[in-house]
MIMI-211167 format. One record per residue (C-alpha): chain; x, y, z. Coordinates in nm, 2 decimals, always signed. Layout:
BEGIN
 c      u      v      w
 A      X      Y      Z
...
//
This chain:
BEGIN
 c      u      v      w
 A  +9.32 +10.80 +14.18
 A  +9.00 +10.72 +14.00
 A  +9.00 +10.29 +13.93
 A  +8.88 +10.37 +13.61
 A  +9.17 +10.60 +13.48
 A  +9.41 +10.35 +13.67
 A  +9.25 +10.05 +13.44
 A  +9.23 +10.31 +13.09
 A  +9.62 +10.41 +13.18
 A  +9.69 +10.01 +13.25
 A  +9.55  +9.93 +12.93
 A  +9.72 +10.21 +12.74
 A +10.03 +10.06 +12.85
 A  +9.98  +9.71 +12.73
 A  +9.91  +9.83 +12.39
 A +10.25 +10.04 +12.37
 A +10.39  +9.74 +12.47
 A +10.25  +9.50 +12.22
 A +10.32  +9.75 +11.93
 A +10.60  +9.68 +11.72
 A +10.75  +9.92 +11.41
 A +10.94  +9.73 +11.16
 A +11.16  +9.86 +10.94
 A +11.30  +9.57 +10.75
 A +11.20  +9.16 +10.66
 A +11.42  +9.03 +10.99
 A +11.20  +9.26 +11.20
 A +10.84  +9.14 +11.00
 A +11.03  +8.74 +11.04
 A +11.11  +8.77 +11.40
 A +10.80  +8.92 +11.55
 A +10.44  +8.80 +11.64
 A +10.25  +8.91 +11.34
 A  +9.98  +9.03 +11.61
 A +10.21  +9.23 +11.74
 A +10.33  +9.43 +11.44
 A +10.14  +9.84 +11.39
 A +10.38  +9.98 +11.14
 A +10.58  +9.85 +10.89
 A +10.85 +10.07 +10.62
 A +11.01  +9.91 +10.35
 A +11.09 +10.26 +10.15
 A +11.34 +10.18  +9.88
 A +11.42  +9.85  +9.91
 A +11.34  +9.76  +9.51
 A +11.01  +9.57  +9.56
 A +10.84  +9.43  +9.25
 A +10.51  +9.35  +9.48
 A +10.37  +9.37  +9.82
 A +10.52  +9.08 +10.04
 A +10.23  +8.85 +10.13
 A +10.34  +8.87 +10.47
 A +10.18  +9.23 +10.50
 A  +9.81  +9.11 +10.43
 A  +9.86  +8.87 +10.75
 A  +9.89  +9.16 +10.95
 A  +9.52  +9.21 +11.09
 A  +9.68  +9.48 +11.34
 A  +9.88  +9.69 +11.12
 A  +9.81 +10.08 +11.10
 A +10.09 +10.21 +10.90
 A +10.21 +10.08 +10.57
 A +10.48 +10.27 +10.36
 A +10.63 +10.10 +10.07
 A +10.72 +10.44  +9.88
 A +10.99 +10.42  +9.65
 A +10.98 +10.06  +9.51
 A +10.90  +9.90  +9.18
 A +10.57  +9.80  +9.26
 A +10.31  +9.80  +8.98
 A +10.01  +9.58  +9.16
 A  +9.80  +9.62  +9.44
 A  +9.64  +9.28  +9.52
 A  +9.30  +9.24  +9.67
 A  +9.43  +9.10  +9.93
 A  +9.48  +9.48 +10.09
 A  +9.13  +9.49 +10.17
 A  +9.25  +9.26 +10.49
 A  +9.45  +9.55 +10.63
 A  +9.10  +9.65 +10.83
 A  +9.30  +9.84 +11.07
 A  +9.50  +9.99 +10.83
 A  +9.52 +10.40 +10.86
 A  +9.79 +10.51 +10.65
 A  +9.92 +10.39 +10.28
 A +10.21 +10.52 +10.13
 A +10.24 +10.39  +9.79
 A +10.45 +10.69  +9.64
 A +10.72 +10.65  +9.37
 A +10.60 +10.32  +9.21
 A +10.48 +10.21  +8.93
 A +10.10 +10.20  +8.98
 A  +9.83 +10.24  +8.77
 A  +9.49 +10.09  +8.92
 A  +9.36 +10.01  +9.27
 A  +9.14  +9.68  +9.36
 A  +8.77  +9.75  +9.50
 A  +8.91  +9.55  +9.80
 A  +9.03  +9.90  +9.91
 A  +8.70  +9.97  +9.99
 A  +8.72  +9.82 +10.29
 A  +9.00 +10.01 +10.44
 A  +8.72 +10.24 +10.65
 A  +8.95 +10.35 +10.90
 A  +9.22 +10.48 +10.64
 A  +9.30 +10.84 +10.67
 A  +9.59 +10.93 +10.46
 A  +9.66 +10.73 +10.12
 A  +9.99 +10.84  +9.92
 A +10.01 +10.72  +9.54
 A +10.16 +11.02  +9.40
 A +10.45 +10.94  +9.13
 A +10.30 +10.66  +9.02
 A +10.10 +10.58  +8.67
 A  +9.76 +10.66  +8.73
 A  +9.56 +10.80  +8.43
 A  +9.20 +10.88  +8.60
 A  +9.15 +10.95  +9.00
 A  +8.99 +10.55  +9.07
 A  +8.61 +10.56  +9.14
 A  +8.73 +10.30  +9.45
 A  +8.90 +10.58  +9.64
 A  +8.63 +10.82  +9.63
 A  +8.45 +10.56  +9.89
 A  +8.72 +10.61 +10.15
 A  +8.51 +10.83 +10.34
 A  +8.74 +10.91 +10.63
 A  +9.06 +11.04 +10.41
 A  +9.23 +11.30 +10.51
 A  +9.50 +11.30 +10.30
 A  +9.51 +11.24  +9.92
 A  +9.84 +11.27  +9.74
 A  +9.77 +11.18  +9.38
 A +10.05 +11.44  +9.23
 A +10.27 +11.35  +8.95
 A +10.04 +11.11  +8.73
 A  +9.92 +11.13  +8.44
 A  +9.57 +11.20  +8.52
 A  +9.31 +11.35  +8.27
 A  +9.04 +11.42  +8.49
 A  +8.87 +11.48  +8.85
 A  +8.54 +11.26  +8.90
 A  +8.22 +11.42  +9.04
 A  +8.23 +11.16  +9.35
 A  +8.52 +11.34  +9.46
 A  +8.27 +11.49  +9.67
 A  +8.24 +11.18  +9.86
 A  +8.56 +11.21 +10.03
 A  +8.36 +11.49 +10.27
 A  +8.66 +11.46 +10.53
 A  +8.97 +11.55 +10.29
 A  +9.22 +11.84 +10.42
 A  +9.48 +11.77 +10.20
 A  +9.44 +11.69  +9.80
 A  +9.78 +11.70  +9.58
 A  +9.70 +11.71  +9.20
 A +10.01 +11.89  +9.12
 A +10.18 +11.78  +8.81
 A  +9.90 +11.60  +8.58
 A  +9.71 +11.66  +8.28
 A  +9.36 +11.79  +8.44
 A  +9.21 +12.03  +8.22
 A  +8.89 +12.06  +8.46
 A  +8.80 +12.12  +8.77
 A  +8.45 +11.93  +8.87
 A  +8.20 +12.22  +9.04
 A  +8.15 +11.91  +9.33
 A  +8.49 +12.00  +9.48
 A  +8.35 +12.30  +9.63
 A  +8.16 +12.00  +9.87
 A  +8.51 +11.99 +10.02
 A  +8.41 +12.23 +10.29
 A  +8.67 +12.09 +10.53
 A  +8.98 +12.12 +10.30
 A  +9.26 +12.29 +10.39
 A  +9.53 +12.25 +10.11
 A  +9.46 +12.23  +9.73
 A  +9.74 +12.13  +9.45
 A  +9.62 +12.16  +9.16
 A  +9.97 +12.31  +9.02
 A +10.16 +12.21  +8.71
 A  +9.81 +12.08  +8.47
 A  +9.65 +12.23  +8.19
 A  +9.36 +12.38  +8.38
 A  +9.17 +12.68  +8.17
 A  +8.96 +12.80  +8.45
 A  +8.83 +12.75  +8.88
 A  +8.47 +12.73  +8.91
 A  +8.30 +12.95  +9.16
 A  +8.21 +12.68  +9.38
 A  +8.56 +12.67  +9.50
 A  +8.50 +12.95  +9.68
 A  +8.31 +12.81  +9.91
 A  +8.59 +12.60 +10.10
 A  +8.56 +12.83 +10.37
 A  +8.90 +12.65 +10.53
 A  +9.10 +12.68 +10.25
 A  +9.47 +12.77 +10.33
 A  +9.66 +12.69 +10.01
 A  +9.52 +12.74  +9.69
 A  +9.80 +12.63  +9.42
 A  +9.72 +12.68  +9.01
 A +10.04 +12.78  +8.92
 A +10.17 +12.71  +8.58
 A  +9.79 +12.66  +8.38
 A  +9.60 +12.81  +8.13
 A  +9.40 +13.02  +8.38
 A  +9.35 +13.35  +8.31
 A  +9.11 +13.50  +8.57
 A  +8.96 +13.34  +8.90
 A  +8.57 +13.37  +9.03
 A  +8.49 +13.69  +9.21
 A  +8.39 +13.47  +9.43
 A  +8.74 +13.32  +9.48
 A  +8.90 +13.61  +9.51
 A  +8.69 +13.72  +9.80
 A  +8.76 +13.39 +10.00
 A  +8.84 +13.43 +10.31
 A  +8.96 +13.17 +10.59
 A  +8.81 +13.11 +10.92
 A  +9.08 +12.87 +11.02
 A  +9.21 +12.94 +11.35
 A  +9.56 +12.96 +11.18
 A  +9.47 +13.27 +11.03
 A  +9.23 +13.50 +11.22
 A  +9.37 +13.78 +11.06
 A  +9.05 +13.80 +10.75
 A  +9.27 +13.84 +10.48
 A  +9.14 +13.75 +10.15
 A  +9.31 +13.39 +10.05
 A  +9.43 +13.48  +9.72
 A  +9.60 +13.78  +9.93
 A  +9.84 +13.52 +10.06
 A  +9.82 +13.17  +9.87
 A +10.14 +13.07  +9.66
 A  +9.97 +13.28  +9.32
 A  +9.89 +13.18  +9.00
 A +10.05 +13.23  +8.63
 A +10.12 +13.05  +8.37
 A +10.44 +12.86  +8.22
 A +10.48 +13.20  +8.01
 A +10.47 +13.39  +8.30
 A +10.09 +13.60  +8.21
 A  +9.99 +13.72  +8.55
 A  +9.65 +13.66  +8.64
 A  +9.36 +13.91  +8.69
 A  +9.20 +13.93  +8.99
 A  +9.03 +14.22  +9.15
 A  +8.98 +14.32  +9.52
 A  +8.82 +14.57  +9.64
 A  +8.92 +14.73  +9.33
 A  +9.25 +14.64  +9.29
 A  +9.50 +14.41  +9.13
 A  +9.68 +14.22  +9.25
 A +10.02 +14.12  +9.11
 A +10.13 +13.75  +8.99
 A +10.39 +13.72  +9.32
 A +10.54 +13.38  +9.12
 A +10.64 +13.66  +8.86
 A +10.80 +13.89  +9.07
 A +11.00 +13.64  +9.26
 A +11.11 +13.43  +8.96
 A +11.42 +13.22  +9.08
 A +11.57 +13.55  +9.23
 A +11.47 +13.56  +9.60
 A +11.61 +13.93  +9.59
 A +11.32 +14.06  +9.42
 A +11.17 +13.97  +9.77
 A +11.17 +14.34  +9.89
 A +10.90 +14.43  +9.55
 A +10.63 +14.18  +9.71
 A +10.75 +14.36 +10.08
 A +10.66 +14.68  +9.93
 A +10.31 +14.62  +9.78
 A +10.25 +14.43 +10.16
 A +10.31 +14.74 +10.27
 A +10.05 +14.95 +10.17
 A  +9.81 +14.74 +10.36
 A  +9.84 +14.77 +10.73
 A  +9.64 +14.47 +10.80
 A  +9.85 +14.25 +10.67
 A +10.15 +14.08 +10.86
 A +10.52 +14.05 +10.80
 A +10.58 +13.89 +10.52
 A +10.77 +13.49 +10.56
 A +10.86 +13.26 +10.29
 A +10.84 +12.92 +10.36
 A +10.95 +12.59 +10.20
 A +10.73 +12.34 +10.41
 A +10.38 +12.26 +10.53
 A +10.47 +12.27 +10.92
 A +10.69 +12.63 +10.85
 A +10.32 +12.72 +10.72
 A +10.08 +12.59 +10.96
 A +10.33 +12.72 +11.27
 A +10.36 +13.06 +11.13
 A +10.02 +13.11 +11.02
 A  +9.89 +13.34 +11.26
 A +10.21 +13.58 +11.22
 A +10.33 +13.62 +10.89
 A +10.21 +13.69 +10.55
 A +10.30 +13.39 +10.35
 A +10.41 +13.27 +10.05
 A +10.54 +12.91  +9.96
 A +10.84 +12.91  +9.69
 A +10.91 +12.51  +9.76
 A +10.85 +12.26  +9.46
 A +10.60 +11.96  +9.55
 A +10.84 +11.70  +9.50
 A +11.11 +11.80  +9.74
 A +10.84 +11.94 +10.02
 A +10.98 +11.88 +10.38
 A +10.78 +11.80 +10.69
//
């Protein structure tokens, strides 16, 4: 065997040994604070972030979802290693500037929380991947969203956005937009240049018609070689009153699906029947999670009829 692959396997070893999860305050008590990688305290009724969290220099996962916190000290900015923050279901409503120095964090959950604006701090997070900001009360999208160059996920689901900034079509490596649920009149025509684009949500606005240039999009994801038009096959659009939207492809319409489906799911074999006519177009799957998505992507024509706030894994 190669010495060199012996010492990298050696040392890949040592590190699984010296990496602990904890998943309550005995655990974080009892354990060398160098030793500690990943730490969950979901639920447990937390007013604040223990301090013995920002003496962790090696952790990589933090998840304190569903507490009462409303702060987030400047002290997180010590967390250097830190890679993923899940902050959902609290009661916060600003970030510090410390976060800025967070460079390695990738995925950063604060939806259900009290946020009014999308913090100018976060869009300097320049290796996110994930952004979950759904369920605020936010009023707006800032122009240095375009910042966050690496984002495949951004949840905006549930807010009070009335535009959509022309810099998100920057985005070129996203994969999954929520924008669901806000009081959005119209896309601009720069979305349509998110080439990887797999979900495109704007149910339940005010939008009426999307961008030829939307319409057209197609993916070139390797999840979906097929070439079919994205708006063939995202979860459609519509608004609360149920008027479809008006979107033309090659010279025809295409159906709100939201509309047909309703809450019935035996209205399923209507959408089966216009997927017919096209002979290009796969079987047709619904699906109530991301991973039924991704897995089936290259198989079935898709549609997701889950709600956001009770989405699986």
């Amino acid at each position: 065997m190669n010495y060199l692959c012996f010492f990298c396997i050696i040392l890949l070893f040592i590190n699984n040994i010296y990496a602990i999860a904890c998943y309550n305050f005995k655990c974080l008590k009892n354990n060398d604070i160098k030793e500690i990688t990943d730490v969950y305290l979901r639920n447990e009724k937390l007013t604040e972030i223990p301090n013995i969290v920002f003496k962790l220099k090696n952790l990589k996962t933090l998840d304190l979802s569903g507490n009462q916190i409303s702060t987030i000290p400047k002290k997180i900015g010590n967390l250097k290693n830190l890679q993923t923050l899940y902050l959902s279901r609290n009661q916060i409503s600003t970030i510090p500037k410390e976060i800025n120095n967070l460079k390695k964090l990738r995925n950063l959950w604060l939806d259900n929380n009290q946020f009014t604006t999308i913090p100018e701090e976060i869009t300097n997070l320049k290796n996110l991947s994930e952004l979950l900001l759904g369920n605020n009360q936010i009023t707006t999208i800032p122009k240095e969203i375009d910042n966050l160059v690496n984002l495949t996920i951004i949840l905006l689901y549930d807010n009070r956005i009335t535009i959509i900034p022309k810099e998100i079509g920057n985005l070129v490596k996203l994969e999954f937009l929520y924008l669901n649920d806000n009081q959005i009149t119209s896309i601009p025509e720069e979305v349509g240049n998110l080439k990887n684009l797999l979900v495109l949500d704007v149910k339940n606005n005010n939008i009426t018609k999307l961008p030829e240039k939307v319409c057209k999009l197609k993916t070139e994801s390797h999840r979906a070689n097929f070439g079919i038009p994205l708006v063939s096959w995202i979860r459609f659009l519509g608004s609360s009153v149920g008027r479809e939207v008006d979107c033309i492809i090659n010279n025809m319409s295409l159906v709100n699906p939201s509309s047909l489906l309703g809450s019935n799911k035996s209205n399923t074999s209507k959408i089966q029947s216009l997927i017919n006519t096209d002979s290009n177009i796969p079987p047709l799957l619904f699906c109530r999670s991301l991973r039924c998505f991704s897995n089936n992507m290259d198989k079935y024509f898709l549609f997701f009829i889950h709600e956001l706030n009770s989405w699986t894994e």
